[in-house]
N, C-alpha and C positions, 0 to 999 in steps of 0.2 A: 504494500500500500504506500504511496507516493503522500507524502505531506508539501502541504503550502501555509509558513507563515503569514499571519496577517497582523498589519499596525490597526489597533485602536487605542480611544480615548478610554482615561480611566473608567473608574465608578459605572462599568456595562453589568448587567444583570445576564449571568450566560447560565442556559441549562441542558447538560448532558443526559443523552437517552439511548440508550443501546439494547437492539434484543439480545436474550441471555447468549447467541451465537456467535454475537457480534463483542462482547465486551470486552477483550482480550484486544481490540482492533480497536476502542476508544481509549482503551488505558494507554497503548500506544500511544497516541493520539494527541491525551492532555500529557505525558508523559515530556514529548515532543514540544508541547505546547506550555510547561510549567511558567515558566516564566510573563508569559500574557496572562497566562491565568490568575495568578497571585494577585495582577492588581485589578479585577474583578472580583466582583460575587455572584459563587457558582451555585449552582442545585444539578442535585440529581436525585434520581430514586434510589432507596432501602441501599439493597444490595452494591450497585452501582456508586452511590454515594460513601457506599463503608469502604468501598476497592479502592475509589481515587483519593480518600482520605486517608489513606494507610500508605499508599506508594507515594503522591503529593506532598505529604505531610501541610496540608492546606485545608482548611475549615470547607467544608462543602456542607451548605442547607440540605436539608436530606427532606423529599418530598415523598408523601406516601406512594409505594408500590402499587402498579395497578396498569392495564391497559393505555396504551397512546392516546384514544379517545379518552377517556378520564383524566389524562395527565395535560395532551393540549390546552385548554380553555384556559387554565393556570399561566402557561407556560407565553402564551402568545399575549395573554395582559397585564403580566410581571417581567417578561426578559425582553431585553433587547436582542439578543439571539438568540438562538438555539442548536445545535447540533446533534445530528444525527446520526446514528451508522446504521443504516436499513437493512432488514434481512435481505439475503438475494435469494431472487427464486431459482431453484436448479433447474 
């Protein structure tokens, strides 16, 4: 998987979301990505949020577990991004 940094402005609101196949490929990701990260406030779900908090060593808001539909509506009127890693269909 090919990574692209990107510059932003402080204080973004970013929330990570990976299906459980995928998450191994987000931890990468923000892994890659620590250092943008730090100066944000991140979320993620349950699981997701205890992985990137433990390798990051960075606070991550931990949003309840649950379906992309239950989790969007949250997500798209609290974060200024979002990020992804979608499952792929075989």
């Amino acid at each position: 998987m090919s990574h692209k940094k990107i510059v932003m402005v402080q204080d973004k609101k970013i929330t990570l979301v990976a299906h459980d196949n995928k998450k191994r490929d987000l931890l990468e990701w923000a892994m890659f990505n620590r250092e943008l990260l730090a100066n944000h406030i991140v979320f993620a779900t349950g699981t997701t949020g205890d992985a990137l908090g433990g390798k990051l060593g960075l606070t991550i808001n931990k949003l309840q577990s649950g379906t992309f539909l239950t989790i969007h509506p949250f997500c798209s009127q609290a974060c200024c991004m979002l990020v992804t890693i979608p499952q792929q269909n075989k």
